[in-house]
py3Dmol code that shows the C-alpha trace and the ligand (Angstrom):
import py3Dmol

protein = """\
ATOM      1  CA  UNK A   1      16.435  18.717  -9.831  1.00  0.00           C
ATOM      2  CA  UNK A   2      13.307  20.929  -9.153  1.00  0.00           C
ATOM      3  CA  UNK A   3      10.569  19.488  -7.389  1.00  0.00           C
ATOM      4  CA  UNK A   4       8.676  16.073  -9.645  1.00  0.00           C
ATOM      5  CA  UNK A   5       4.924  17.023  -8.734  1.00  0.00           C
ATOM      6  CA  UNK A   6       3.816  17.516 -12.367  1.00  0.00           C
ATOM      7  CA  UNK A   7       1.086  18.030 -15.075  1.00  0.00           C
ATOM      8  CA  UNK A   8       1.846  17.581 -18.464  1.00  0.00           C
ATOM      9  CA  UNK A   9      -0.808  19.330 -20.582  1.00  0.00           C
ATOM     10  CA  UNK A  10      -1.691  19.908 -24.126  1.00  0.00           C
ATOM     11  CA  UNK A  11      -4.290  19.726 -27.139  1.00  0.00           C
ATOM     12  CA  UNK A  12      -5.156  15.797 -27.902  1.00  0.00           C
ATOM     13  CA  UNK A  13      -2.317  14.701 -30.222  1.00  0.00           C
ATOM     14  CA  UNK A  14       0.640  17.449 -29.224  1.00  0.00           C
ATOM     15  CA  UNK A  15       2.282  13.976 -27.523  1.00  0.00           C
ATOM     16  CA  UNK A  16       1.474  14.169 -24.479  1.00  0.00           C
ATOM     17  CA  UNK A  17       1.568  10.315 -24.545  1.00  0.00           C
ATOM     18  CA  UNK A  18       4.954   9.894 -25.911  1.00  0.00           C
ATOM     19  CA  UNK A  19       6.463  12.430 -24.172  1.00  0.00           C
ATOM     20  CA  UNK A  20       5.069  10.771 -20.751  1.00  0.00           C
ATOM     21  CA  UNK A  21       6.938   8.182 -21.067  1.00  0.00           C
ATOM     22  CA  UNK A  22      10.579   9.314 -21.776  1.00  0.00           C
ATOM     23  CA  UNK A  23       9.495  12.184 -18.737  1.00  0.00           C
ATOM     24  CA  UNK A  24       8.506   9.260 -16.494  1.00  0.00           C
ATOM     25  CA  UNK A  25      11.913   7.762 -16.653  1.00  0.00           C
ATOM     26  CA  UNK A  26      13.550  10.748 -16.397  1.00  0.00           C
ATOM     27  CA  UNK A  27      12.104  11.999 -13.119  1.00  0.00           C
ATOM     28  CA  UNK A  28      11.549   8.393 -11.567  1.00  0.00           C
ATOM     29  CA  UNK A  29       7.649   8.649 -10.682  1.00  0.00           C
ATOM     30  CA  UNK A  30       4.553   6.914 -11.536  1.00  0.00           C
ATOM     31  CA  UNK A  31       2.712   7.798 -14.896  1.00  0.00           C
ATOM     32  CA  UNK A  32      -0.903   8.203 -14.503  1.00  0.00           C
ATOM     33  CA  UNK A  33      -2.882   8.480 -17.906  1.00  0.00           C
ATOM     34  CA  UNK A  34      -6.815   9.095 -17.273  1.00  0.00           C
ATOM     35  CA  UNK A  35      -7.145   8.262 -20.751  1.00  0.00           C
ATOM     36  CA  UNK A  36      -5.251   4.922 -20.507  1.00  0.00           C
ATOM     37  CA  UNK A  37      -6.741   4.623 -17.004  1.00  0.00           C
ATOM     38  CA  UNK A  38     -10.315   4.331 -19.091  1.00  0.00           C
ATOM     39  CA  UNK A  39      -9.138   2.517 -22.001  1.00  0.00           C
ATOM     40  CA  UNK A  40      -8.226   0.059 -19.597  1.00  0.00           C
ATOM     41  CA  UNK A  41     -11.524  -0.071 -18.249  1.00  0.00           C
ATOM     42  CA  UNK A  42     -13.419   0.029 -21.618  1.00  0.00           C
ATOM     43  CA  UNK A  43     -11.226  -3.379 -22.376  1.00  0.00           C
ATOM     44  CA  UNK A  44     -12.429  -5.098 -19.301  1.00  0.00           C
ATOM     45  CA  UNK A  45     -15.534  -4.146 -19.738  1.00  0.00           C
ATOM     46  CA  UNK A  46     -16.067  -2.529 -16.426  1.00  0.00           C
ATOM     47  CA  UNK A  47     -19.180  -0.340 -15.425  1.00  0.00           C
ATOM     48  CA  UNK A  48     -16.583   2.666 -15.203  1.00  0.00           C
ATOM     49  CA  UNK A  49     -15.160   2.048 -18.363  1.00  0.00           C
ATOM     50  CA  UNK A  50     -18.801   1.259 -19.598  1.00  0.00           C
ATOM     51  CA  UNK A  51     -19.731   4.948 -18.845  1.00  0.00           C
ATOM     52  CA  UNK A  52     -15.983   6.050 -20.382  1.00  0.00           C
ATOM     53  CA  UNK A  53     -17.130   4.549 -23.387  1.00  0.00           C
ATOM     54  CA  UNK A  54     -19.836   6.278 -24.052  1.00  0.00           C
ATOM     55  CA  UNK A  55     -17.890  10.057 -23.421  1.00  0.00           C
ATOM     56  CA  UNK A  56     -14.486   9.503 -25.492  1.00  0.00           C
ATOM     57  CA  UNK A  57     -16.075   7.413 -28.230  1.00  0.00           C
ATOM     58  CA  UNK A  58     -17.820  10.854 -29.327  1.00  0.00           C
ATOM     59  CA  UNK A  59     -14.888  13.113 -28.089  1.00  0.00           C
ATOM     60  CA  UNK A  60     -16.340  14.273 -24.967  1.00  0.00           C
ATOM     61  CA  UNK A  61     -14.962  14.396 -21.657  1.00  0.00           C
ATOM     62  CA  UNK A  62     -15.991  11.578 -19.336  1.00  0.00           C
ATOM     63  CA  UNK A  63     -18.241  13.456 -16.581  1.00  0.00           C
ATOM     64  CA  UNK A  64     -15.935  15.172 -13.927  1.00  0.00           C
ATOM     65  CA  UNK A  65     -17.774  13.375 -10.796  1.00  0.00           C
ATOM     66  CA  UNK A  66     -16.240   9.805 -11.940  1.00  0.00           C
ATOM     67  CA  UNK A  67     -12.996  11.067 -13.378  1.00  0.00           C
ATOM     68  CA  UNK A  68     -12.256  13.211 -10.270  1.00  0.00           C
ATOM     69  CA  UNK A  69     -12.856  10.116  -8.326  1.00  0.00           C
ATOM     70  CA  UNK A  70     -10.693   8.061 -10.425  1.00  0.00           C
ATOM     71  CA  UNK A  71      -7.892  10.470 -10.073  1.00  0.00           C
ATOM     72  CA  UNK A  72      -8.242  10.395  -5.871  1.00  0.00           C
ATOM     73  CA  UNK A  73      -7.945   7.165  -5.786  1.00  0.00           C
ATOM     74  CA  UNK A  74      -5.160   6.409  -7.914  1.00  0.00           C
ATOM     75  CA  UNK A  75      -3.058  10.088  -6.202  1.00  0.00           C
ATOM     76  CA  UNK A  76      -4.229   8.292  -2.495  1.00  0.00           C
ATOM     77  CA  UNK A  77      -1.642   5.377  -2.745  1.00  0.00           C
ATOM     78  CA  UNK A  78       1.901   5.551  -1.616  1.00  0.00           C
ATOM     79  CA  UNK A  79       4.153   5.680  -4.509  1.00  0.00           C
ATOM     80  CA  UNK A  80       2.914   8.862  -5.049  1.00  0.00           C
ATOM     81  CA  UNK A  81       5.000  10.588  -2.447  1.00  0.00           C
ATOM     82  CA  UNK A  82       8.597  10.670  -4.216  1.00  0.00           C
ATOM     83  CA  UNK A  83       6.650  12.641  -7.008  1.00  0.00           C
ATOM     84  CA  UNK A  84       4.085  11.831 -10.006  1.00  0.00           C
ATOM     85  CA  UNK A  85       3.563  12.720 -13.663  1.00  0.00           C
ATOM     86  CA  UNK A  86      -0.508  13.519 -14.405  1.00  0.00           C
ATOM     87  CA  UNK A  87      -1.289  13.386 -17.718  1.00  0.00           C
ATOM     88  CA  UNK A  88      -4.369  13.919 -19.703  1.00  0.00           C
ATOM     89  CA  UNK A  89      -5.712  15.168 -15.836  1.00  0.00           C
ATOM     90  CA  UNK A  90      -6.897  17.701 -14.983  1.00  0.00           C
ATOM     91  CA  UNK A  91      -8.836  18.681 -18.085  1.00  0.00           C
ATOM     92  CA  UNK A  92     -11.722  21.174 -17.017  1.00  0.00           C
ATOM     93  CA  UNK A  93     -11.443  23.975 -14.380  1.00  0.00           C
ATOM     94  CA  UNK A  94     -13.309  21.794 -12.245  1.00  0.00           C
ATOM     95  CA  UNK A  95     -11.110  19.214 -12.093  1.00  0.00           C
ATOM     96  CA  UNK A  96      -8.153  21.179 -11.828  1.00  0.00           C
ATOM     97  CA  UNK A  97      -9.892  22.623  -8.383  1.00  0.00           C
ATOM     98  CA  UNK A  98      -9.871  19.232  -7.089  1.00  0.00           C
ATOM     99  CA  UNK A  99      -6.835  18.645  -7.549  1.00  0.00           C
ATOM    100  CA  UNK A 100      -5.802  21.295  -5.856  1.00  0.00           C
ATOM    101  CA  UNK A 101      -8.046  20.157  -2.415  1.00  0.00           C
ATOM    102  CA  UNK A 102      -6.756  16.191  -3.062  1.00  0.00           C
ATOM    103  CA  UNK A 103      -3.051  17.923  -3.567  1.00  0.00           C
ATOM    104  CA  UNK A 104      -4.047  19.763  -0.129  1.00  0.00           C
ATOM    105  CA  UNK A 105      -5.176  17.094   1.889  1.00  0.00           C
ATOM    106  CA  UNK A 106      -2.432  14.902   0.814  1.00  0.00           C
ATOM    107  CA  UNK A 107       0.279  17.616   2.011  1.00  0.00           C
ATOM    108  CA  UNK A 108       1.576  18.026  -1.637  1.00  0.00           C
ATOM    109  CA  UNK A 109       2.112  20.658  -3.990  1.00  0.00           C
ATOM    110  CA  UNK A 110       1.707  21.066  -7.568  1.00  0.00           C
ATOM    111  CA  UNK A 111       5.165  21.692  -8.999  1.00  0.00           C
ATOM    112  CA  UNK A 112       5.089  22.079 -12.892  1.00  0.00           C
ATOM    113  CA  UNK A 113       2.328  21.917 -15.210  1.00  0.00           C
ATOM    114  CA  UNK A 114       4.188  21.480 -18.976  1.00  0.00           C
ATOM    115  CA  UNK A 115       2.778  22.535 -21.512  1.00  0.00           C
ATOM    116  CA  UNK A 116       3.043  21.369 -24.663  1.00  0.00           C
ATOM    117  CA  UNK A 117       1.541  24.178 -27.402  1.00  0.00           C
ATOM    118  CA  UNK A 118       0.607  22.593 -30.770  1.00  0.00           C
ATOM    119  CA  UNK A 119      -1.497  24.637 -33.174  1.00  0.00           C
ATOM    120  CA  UNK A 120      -4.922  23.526 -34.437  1.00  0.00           C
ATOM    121  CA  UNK A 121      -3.846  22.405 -38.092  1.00  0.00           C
ATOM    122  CA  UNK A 122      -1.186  20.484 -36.961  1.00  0.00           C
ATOM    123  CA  UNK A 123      -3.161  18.967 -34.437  1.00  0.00           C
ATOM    124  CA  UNK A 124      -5.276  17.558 -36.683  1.00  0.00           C
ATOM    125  CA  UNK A 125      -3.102  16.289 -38.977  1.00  0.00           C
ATOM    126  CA  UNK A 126      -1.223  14.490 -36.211  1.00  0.00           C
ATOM    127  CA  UNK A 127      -4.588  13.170 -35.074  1.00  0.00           C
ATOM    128  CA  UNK A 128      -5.840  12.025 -38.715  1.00  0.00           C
ATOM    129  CA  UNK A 129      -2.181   9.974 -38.736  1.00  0.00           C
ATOM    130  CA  UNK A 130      -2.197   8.338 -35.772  1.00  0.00           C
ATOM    131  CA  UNK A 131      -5.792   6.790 -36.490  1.00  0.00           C
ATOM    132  CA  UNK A 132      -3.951   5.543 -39.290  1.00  0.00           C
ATOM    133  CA  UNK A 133      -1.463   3.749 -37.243  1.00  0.00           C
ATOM    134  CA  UNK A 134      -3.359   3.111 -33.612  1.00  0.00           C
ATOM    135  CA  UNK A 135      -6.928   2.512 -34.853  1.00  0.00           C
ATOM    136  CA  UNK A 136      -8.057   4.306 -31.913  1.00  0.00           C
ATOM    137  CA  UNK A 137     -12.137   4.995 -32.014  1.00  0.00           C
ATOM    138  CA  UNK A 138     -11.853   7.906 -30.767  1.00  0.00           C
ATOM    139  CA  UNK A 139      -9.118   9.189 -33.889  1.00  0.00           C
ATOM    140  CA  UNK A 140     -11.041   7.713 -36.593  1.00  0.00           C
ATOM    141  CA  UNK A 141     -13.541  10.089 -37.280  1.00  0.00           C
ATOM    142  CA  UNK A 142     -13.176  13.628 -38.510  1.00  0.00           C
ATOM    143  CA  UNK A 143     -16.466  14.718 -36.636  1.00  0.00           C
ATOM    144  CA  UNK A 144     -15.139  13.106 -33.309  1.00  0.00           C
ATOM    145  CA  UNK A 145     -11.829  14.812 -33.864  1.00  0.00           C
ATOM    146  CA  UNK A 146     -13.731  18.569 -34.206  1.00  0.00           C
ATOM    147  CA  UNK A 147     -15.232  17.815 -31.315  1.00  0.00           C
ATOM    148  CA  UNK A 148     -11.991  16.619 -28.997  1.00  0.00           C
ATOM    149  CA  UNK A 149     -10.645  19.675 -30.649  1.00  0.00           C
ATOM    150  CA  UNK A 150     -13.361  21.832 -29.486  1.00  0.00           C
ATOM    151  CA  UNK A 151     -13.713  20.237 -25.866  1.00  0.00           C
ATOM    152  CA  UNK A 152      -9.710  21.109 -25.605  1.00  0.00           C
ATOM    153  CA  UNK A 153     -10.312  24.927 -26.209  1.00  0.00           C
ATOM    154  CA  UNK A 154     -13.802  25.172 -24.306  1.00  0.00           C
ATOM    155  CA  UNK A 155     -13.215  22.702 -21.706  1.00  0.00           C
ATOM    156  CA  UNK A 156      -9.562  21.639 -20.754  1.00  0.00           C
ATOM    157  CA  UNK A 157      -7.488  25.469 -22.159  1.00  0.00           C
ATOM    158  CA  UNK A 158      -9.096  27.063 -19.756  1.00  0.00           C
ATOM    159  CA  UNK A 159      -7.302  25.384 -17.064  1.00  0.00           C
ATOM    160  CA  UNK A 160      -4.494  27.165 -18.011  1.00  0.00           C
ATOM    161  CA  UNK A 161      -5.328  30.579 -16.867  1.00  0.00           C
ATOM    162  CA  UNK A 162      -6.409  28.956 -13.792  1.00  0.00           C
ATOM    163  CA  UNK A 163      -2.619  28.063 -12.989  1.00  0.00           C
ATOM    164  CA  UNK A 164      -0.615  30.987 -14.805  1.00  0.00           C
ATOM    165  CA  UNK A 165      -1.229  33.423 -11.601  1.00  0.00           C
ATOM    166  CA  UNK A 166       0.584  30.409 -10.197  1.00  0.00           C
ATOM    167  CA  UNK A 167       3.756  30.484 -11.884  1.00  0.00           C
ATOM    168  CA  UNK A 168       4.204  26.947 -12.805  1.00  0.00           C
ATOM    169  CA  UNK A 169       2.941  26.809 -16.577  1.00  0.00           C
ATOM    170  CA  UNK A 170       6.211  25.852 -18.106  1.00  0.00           C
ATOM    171  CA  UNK A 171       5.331  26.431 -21.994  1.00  0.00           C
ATOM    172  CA  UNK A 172       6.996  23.943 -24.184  1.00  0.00           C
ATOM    173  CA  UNK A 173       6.970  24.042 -27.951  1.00  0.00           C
ATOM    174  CA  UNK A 174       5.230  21.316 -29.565  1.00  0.00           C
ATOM    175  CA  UNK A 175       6.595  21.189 -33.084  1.00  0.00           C
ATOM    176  CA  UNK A 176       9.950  19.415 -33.963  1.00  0.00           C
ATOM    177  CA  UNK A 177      11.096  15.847 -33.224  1.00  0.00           C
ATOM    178  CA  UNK A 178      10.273  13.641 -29.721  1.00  0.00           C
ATOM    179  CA  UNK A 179      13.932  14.634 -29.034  1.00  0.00           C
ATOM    180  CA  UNK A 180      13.774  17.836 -29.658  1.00  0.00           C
ATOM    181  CA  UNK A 181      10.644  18.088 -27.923  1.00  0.00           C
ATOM    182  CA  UNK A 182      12.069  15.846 -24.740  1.00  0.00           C
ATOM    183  CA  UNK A 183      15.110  18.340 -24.818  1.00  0.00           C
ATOM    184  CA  UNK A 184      13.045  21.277 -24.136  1.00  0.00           C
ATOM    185  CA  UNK A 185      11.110  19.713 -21.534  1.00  0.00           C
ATOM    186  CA  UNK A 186      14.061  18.505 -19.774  1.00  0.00           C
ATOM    187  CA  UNK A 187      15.234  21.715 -19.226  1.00  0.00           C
ATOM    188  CA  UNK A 188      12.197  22.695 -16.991  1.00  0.00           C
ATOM    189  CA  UNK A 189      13.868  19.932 -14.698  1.00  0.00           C
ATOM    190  CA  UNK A 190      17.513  20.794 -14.491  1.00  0.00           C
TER     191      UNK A 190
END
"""
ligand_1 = """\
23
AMP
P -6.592 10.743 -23.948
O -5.953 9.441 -24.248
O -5.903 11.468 -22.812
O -6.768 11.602 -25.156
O -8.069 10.415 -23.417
C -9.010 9.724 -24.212
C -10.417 10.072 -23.768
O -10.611 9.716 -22.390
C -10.761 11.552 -23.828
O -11.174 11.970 -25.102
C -11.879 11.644 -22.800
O -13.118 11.168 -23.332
C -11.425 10.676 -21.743
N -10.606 11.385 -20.737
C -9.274 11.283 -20.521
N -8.870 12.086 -19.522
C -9.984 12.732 -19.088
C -10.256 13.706 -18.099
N -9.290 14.212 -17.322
N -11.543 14.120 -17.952
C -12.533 13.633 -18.693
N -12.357 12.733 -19.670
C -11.099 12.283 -19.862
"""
view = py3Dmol.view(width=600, height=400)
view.addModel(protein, "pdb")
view.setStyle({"model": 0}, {"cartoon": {"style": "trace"}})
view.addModel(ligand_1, "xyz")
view.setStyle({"model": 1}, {"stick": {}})
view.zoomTo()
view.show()
């Protein structure tokens, strides 16, 4: 199997969520979700989350300083070293920098960053659903939606052509079933 240092990247509602998990037990590694990270912490009630609440609740990013902390922590403990699967992180050519001096420092590389392409409409329609289901605050409201929509393509796309030169943008097709989807990812990893 090729090397389990990964990114999995996409527009809000392409799945990155789902498709974490089925990845995670796949390659064997830890899942680390900035988003859940800071849900977490808006449900305790914690000054970070406090500050995280204030950012997704109107669809913007939480400011890089705290989330770029969050992240070093979390990537400084040892069960990172068989591998890890980022996701929602990094999301602004800023953070992806970082992550490339924490990845440094630790003695690790960055292996695959997946990503899963989803076109606006669809997006949005996935988005407007799963508010339906999840309640989430931050999926409820049209407005907050344009505006996670339009922090994806000013903010968090342009990481992209920050790792192409790179070579390790796998580009996944978003549309179809979890299994299809989960199929095409899986064969970045055979
Ligand atoms: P997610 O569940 O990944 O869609 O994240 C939910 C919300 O958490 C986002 O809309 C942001 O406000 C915040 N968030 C998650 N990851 C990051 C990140 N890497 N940088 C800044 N904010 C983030």
């Amino acid at each position: 199997m090729s090397g389990k240092n990964v990114v999995l990247f996409g527009p809000p509602g392409a799945g990155k969520g789902t498709q974490a998990a089925k990845l995670k037990d796949l390659l064997n590694v830890p899942h680390i979700s900035t988003g859940d990270m800071f849900r977490e912490n808006i449900k305790n009630n914690t000054e970070l989350g406090r500050t995280a609440k204030e950012y997704s609740n109107s669809g913007r990013l939480v400011p890089d300083e705290v989330t770029i902390a969050m992240v070093k922590d979390r990537l400084g403990r040892d069960d990172m070293k068989g591998g890890f699967l980022l996701d929602g992180f990094p999301r602004s050519v800023p953070q992806a920098e970082a992550l490339d001096r924490i990845l440094k420092e630790l003695g690790i590389k960055l292996d695959h960053v997946v990503n899963i392409a989803v076109a606006d409409q669809e997006v949005k329609d996935r988005l407007a659903k799963r508010a339906a289901i999840e309640g989430r605050a931050d999926d409820a409201d049209p407005k907050v939606i344009e505006n996670r929509l339009n922090t994806y393509k000013n903010q968090s796309e342009p990481c992209l052509s920050y790792y192409r030169p790179q070579n390790i943008v796998r580009d996944i097709d978003g549309i179809g079933t979890i299994d299809e989807i989960f199929g095409r990812i899986q064969k970045v990893f055979s």
